[in-house]
C-alpha positions as CSV (number, residue, x, y, z in Angstrom):
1,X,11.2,-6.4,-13.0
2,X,11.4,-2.7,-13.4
3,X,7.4,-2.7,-13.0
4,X,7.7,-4.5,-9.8
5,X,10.1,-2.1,-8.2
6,X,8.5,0.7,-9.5
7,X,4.7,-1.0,-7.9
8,X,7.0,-1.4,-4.3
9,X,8.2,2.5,-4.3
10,X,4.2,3.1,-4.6
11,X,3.5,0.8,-2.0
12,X,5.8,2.1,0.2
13,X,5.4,5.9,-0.5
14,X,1.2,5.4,0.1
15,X,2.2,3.3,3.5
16,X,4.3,6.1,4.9
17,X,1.6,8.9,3.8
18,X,-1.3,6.9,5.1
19,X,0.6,6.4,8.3
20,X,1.3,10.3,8.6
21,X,-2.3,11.0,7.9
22,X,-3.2,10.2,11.2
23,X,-0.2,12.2,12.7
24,X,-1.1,15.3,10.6
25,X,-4.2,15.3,13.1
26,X,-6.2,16.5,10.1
27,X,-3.7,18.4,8.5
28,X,-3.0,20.6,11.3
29,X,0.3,19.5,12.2
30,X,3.2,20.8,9.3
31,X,5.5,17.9,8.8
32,X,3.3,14.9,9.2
33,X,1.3,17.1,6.7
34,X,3.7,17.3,4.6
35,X,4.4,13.9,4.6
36,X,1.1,12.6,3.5
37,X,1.1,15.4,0.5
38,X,4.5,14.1,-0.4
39,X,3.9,10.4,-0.3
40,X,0.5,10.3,-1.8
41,X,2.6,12.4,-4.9
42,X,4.8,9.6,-4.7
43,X,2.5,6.6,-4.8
44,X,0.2,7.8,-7.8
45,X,3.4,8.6,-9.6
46,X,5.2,5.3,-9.9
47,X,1.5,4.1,-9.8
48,X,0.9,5.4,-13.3
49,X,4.4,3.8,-13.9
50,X,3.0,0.7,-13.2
51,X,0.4,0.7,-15.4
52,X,2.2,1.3,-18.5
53,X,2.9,-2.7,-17.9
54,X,0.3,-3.8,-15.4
55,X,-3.1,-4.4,-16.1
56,X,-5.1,-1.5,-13.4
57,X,-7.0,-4.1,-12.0
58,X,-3.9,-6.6,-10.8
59,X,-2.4,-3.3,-9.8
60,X,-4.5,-2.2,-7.7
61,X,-5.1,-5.4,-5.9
62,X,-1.7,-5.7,-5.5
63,X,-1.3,-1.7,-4.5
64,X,-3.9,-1.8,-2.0
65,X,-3.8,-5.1,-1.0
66,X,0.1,-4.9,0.3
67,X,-1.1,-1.6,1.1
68,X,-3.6,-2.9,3.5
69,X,-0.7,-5.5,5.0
70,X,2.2,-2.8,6.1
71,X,-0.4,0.1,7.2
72,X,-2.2,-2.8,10.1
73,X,1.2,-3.1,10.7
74,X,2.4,0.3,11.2
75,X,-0.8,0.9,13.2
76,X,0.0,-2.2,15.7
77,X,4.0,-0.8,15.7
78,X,3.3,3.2,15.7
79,X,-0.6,3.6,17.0
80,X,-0.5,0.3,19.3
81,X,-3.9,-0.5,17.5
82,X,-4.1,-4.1,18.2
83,X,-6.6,-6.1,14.9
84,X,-9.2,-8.6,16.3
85,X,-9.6,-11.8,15.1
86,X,-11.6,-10.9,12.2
87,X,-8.8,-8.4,10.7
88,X,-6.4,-10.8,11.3
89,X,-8.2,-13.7,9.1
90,X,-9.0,-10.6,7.0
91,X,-5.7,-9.9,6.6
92,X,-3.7,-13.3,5.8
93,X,-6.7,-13.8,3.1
94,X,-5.6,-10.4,1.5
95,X,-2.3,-11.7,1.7
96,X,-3.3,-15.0,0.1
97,X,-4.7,-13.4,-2.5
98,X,-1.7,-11.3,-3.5
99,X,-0.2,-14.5,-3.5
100,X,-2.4,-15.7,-5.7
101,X,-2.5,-13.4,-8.5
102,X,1.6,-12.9,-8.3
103,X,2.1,-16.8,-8.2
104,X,-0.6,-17.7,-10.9
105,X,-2.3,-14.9,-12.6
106,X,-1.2,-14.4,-16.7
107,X,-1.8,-10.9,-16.4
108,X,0.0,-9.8,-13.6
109,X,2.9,-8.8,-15.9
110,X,5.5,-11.1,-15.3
C-alpha cells in the first residue's frame, strides 16, 4: 500500500511541475520556476521509492500514464486547451490501460 502512496505523491509532484513549466515561460519567471525544479525533485524521489517494489516498466506506465490523465486536465482547467477527438479516445485508452495493468497485471506489486 505504502508503494502506491508513495507512486501518487510522484504523480502528483510531476503533474504540478509539468503544469508550472509552461508558467515559468521558459524559466524566466521565479516561482513557477521554482515550482517545476521543486516538483520534478519530488516526483523522481518517491519515483525511486517506488521501484524498490514496482517493477520500472509498470511504474512508469502507471507514472506517466496518470501523468498524461491530470496534466490534459490541468491544461483544459488552467490553459483552457480544449483535446480533440483523437486526445480524448487517446486519453480513456491510457486510462484503460492503467486499469488494466492495476486490475490484472501480477507484477504490478500488489
Amino acid at each position: 500500500m505504502k508503494t502506491y502512496i508513495f507512486l501518487l505523491i510522484a504523480i502528483f509532484a510531476e503533474t504540478i511541475a509539468t503544469t508550472a513549466l509552461k508558467a515559468s515561460e521558459e524559466f524566466t519567471r521565479f516561482w513557477p520556476s521554482v515550482a517545476v525544479i521543486t516538483g520534478y525533485g519530488i516526483a523522481f524521489y518517491f519515483l525511486s521509492l517506488v521501484l524498490r517494489n514496482m517493477q520500472l516498466g509498470i511504474a512508469y506506465a502507471l507514472w506517466s500514464g496518470i501523468g498524461i490523465v491530470l496534466v490534459t486536465i490541468m491544461g483544459v482547467l488552467i490553459y483552457k486547451q480544449r483535446p480533440d477527438v483523437p486526445a480524448i479516445i487517446g486519453i480513456l485508452l491510457i486510462i484503460g490501460g492503467v486499469l488494466v495493468i492495476n486490475l490484472y497485471s501480477k507484477t504490478a506489486g500488489h
